[in-house]
C-alpha positions as CSV (number, residue, x, y, z in Angstrom):
1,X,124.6,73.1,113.7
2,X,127.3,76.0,112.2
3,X,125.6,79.5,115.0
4,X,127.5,81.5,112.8
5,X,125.5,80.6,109.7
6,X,122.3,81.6,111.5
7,X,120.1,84.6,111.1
8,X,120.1,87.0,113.6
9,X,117.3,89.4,113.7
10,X,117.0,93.0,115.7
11,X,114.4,95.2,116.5
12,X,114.9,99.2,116.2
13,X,112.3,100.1,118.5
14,X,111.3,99.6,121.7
15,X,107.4,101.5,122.5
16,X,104.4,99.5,122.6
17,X,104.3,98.1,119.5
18,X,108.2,97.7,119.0
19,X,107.9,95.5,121.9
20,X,105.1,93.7,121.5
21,X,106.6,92.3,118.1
22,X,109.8,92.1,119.8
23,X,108.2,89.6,122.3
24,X,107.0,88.0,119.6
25,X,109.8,87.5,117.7
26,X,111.9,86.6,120.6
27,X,110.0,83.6,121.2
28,X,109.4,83.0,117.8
29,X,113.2,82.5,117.0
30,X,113.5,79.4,119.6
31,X,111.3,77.3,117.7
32,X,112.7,78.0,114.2
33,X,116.0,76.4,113.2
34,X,117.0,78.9,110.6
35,X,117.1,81.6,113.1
36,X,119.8,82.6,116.0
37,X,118.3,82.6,119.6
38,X,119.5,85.8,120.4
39,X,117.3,88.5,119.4
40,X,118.4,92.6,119.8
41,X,116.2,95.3,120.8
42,X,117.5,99.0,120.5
43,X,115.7,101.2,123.3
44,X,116.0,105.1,123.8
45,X,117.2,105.2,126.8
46,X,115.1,106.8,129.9
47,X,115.6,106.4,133.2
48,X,112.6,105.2,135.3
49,X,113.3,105.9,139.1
50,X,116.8,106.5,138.7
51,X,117.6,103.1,136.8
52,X,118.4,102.9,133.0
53,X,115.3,101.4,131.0
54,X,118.0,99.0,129.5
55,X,118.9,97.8,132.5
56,X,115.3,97.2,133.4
57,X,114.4,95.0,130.4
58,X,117.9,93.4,130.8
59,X,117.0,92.2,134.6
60,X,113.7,92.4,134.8
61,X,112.9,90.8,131.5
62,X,110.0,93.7,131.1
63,X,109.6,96.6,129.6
64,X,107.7,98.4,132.5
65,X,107.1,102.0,130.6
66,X,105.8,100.8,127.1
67,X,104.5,96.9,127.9
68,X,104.0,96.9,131.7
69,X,102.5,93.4,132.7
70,X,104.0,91.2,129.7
71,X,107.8,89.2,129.9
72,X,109.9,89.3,127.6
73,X,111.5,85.9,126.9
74,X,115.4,85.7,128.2
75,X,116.9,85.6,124.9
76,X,115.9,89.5,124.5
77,X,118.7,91.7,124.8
78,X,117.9,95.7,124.7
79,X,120.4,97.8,123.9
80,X,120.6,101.5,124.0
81,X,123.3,102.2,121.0
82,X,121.7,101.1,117.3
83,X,124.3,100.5,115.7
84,X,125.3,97.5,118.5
85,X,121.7,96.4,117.9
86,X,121.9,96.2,114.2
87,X,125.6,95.3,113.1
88,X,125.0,91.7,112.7
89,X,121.5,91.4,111.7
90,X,120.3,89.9,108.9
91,X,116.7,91.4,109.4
92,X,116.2,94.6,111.2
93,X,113.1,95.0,112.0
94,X,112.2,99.6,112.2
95,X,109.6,100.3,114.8
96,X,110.5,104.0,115.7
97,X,108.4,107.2,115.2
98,X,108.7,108.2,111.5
99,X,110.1,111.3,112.5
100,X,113.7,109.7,113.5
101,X,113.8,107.3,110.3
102,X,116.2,109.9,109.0
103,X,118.9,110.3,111.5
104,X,118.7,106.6,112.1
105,X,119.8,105.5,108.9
106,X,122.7,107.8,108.8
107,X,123.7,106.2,112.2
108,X,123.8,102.9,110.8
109,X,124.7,103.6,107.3
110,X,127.9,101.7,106.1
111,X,127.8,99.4,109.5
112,X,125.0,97.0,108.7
113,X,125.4,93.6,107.0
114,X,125.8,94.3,103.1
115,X,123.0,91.4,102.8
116,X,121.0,92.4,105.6
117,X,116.9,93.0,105.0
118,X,115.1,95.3,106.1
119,X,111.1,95.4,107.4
120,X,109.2,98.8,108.0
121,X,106.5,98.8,110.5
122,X,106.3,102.4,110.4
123,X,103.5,103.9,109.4
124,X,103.9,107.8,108.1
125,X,105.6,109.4,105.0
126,X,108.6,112.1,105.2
127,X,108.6,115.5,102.8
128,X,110.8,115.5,100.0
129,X,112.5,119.1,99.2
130,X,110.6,118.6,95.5
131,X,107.5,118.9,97.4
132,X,106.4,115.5,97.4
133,X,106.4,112.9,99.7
134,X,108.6,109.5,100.3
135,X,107.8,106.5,101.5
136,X,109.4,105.0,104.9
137,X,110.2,102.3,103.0
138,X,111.9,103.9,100.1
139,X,114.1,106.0,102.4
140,X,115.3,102.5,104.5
141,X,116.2,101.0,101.4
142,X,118.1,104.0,99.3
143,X,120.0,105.0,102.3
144,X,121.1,101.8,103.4
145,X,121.1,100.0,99.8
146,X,119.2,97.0,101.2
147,X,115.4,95.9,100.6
148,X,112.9,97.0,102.5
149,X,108.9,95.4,103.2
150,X,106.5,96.3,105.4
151,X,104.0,95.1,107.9
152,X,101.0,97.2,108.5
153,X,97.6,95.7,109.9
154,X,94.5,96.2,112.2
155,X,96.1,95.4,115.5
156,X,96.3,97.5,118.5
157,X,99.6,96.8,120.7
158,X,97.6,96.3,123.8
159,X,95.1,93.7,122.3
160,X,98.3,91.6,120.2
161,X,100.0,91.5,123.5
162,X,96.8,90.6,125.7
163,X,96.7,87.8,123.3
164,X,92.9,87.0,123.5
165,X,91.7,88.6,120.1
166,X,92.3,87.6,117.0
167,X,94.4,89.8,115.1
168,X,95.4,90.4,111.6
169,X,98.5,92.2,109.7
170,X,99.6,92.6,106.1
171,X,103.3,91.7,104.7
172,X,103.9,93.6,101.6
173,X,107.1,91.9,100.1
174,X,107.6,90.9,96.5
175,X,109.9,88.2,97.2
176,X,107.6,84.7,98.6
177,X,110.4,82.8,99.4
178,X,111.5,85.8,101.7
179,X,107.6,86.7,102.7
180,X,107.1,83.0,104.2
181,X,109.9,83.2,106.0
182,X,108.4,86.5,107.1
183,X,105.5,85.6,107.7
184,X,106.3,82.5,110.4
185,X,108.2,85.2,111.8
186,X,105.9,87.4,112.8
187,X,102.7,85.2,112.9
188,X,101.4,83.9,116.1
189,X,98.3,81.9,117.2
190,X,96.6,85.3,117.8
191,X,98.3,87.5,114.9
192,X,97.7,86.3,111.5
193,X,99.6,87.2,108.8
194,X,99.1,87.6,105.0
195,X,101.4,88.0,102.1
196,X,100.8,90.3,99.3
197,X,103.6,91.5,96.7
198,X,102.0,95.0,96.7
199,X,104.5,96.6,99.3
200,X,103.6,100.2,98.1
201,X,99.9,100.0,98.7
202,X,100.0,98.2,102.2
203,X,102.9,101.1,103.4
204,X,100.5,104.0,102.0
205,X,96.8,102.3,103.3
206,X,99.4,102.3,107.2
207,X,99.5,106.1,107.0
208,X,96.6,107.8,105.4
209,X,94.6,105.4,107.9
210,X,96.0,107.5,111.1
211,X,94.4,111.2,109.1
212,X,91.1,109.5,109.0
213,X,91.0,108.1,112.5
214,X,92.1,111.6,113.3
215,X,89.3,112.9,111.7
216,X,87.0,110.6,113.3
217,X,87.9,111.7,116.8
218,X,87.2,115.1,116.1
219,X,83.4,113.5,115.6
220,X,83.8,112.6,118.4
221,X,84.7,115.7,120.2
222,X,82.2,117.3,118.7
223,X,79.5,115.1,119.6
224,X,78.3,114.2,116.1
225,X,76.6,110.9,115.7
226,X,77.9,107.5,114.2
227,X,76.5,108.6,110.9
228,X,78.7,111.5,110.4
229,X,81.5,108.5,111.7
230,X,80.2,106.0,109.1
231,X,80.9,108.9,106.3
232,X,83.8,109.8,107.2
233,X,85.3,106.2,107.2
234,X,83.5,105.7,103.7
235,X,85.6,109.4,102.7
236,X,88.4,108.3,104.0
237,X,88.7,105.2,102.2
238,X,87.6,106.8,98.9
239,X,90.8,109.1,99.4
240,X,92.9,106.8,100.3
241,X,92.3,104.7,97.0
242,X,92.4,107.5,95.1
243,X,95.7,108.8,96.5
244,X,97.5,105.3,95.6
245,X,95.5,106.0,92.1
246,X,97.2,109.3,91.5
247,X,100.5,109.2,92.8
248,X,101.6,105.3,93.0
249,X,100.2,103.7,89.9
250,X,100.1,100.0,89.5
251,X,99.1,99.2,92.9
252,X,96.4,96.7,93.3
253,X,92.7,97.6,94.4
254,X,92.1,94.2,96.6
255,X,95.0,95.2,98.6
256,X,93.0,97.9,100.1
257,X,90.7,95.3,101.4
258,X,93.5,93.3,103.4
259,X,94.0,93.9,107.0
260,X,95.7,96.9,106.2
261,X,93.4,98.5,104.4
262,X,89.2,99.1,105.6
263,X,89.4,96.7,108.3
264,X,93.0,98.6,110.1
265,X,91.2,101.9,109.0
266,X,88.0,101.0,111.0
267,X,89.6,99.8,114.0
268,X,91.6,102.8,114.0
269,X,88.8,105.4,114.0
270,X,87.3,103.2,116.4
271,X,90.1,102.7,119.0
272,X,94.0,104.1,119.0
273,X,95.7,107.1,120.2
274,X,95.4,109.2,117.1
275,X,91.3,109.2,117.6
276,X,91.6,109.5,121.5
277,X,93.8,112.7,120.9
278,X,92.3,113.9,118.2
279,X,88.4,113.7,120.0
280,X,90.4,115.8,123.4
281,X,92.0,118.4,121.1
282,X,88.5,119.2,120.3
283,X,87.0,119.0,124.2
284,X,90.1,120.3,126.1
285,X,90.9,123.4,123.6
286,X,94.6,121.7,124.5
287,X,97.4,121.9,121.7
288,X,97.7,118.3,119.8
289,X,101.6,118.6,121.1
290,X,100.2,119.2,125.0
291,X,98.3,115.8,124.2
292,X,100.6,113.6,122.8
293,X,102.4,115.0,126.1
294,X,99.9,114.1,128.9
295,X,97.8,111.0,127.3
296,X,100.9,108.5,125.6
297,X,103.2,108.1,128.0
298,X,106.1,109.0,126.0
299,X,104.9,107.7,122.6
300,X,103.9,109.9,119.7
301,X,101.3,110.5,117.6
302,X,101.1,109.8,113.4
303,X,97.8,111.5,112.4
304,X,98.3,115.3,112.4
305,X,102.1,115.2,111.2
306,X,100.9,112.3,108.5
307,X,98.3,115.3,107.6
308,X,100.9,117.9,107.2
309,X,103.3,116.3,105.0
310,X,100.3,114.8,102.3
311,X,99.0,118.5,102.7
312,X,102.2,119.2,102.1
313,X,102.4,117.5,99.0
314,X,98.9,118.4,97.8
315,X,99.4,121.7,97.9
316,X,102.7,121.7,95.8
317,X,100.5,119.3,93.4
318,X,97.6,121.7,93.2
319,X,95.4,118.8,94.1
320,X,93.9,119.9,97.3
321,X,90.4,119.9,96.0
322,X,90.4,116.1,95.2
323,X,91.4,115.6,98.4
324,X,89.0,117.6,100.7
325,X,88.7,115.4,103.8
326,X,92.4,114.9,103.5
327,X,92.8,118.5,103.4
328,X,90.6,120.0,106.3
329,X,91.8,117.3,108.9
330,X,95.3,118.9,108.0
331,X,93.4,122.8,108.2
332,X,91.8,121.7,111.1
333,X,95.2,120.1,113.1
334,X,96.9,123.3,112.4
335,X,94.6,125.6,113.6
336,X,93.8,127.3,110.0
337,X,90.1,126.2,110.3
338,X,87.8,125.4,113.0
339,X,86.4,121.2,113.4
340,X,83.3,122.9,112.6
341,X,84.0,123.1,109.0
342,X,84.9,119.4,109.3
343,X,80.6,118.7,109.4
344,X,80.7,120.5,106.0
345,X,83.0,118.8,104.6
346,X,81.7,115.3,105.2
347,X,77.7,117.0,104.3
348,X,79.2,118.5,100.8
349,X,80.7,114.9,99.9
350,X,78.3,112.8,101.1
351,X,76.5,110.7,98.2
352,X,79.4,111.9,95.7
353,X,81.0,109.4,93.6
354,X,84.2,110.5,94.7
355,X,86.8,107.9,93.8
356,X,87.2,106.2,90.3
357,X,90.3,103.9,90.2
358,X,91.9,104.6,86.5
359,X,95.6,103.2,87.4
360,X,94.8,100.4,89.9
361,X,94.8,96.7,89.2
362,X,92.2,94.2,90.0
């Protein structure tokens, strides 16, 4: 067997998800002939007790701040500089905070394989200076002229890694022959993965979800019953259909019934960091930034900043009022409406035949 004509594959991302599919991945490799053992992880580097995280991982074969408990396999390397991680990659694999998606891809602009492929598990959108919005995805591939799919799904890093649930995710890539090898990949006995060709939809349904499960933890806070949850799922999803509808045309409806769709939407407004933070701004009178601070260990959140920029954009588009559950979320985040006008929102919309797919295939 030629090494050098095996694909490597790195991970940019190292918090609780980034790792958990970096474990995965890592063992995934050593039972797949097309693939190198070796598999790179690029970490921010902290220091924990006066040794480098790095370091940590390296030795320890743990990530002990973001996937305490859980070993990596030895054929893990982290790595704090990105561009070591990525250089000979043939799949890099983005895991980072949406925020940094920017700066990263000017880091490792012009020192990446020509041919390398690229998979976004981010979930969040960045503002364009037009006044609209971009896709993750989009950015990846136009800044570093290589193709980009995603991977978005109802999973929860602590319950992939625990490994006794059944978990699902969605691969949006148009090419099969690349999406199976994708899909083997990523898939374990406990993650299940399925292939659609509608990349656009899957990125989108990833982060309108997070403003929804927002919204549902602030009926939590405010001690509302499962009814006003129930509606505000059902709202949420309307919106979300309808925002593919509007402004990405020629998506497909089923999509939006894939793991990344209602089922990742519910288990988000159920469970997950942006409803837990979200349900404590409204308790705590705490700023959403003082909670990210004190209740994610160092993680961030995607719901209120996901809120801004499609607010953003709505605003600029004039379509605020066919987005009003969408919109108050965002008022509400920012502090330009109390979570009491949340309750009238949901009661004003409730029964309404909000959502009437006009661009959307079957």
């Amino acid at each position: 067997m030629n090494v050098k004509k095996l694909k490597r594959v790195c991970i940019l991302g190292s918090g609780g998800w980034g790792s958990v599919i970096a474990r995965i991945i890592a063992r995934n490799v050593l039972s797949m002939s097309k693939f190198h053992p070796k598999v790179t992880m690029y970490v921010f580097e902290e220091f924990l007790d006066g040794r480098k995280l790095t370091e940590i991982i390296n030795k320890e074969h743990e990530n002990v701040k973001y996937c305490k408990g859980y070993q990596f396999t030895h054929n893990l390397v982290a790595l704090s500089d990105p561009v070591e991680t990525a250089k000979n990659a043939d799949y890099i694999i983005f895991v980072t905070p949406h925020q940094f998606i920017d700066s990263l891809c000017k880091t490792l602009h012009g020192k990446i394989k020509p041919r390398a492929v690229a998979i976004s598990l981010i979930k969040g959108f960045e503002v364009k200076n037009t006044g609209g919005i971009d896709l993750i995805s989009h950015i990846i591939s136009k800044k570093l002229n290589i193709p980009c799919h995603v991977l978005m799904g109802a999973n929860i890093a602590s319950e992939v890694v625990e490994e006794k649930k059944h978990c699902t995710s969605t691969l949006g890539c148009k090419n099969s022959k690349r999406g199976a090898i994708l899909k083997e990949l990523f898939e374990t006995e406990h993650l299940r993965i399925t292939v659609v060709a509608d990349e656009d939809t899957v990125e989108i349904c990833g982060a309108l979800k997070n403003i929804v499960a927002t919204g549902a933890g602030f009926v939590d806070g405010l001690g509302l019953d499962n009814r006003m949850k129930e509606a505000i799922i059902r709202l949420g999803f309307l919106e979300m259909i309808k925002f593919v509808d509007y402004f990405y045309p020629g998506g497909r409806i089923s999509t939006f019934f894939e793991s990344c769709g209602i089922e990742d939407l519910i288990v988000t407004s159920y469970a997950g960091r942006n409803r837990k933070c979200a349900a404590a701004f409204i308790t705590s009178g705490k700023s959403i930034k003082q909670l990210e601070k004190e209740m994610l260990n160092g993680q961030m959140l995607q719901g209120p900043p996901t809120a801004e920029e499609v607010g953003y954009m709505l605003k600029n588009e004039n379509m605020t009022h066919h987005f009003p559950l969408f919109t108050v979320i965002d008022q509400i985040c920012q502090g330009q409406t109390p979570a009491s006008d949340l309750t009238r929102c949901i009661e004003s919309n409730i029964g309404k035949r909000t959502c009437t797919p006009k661009n959307l295939k079957p």
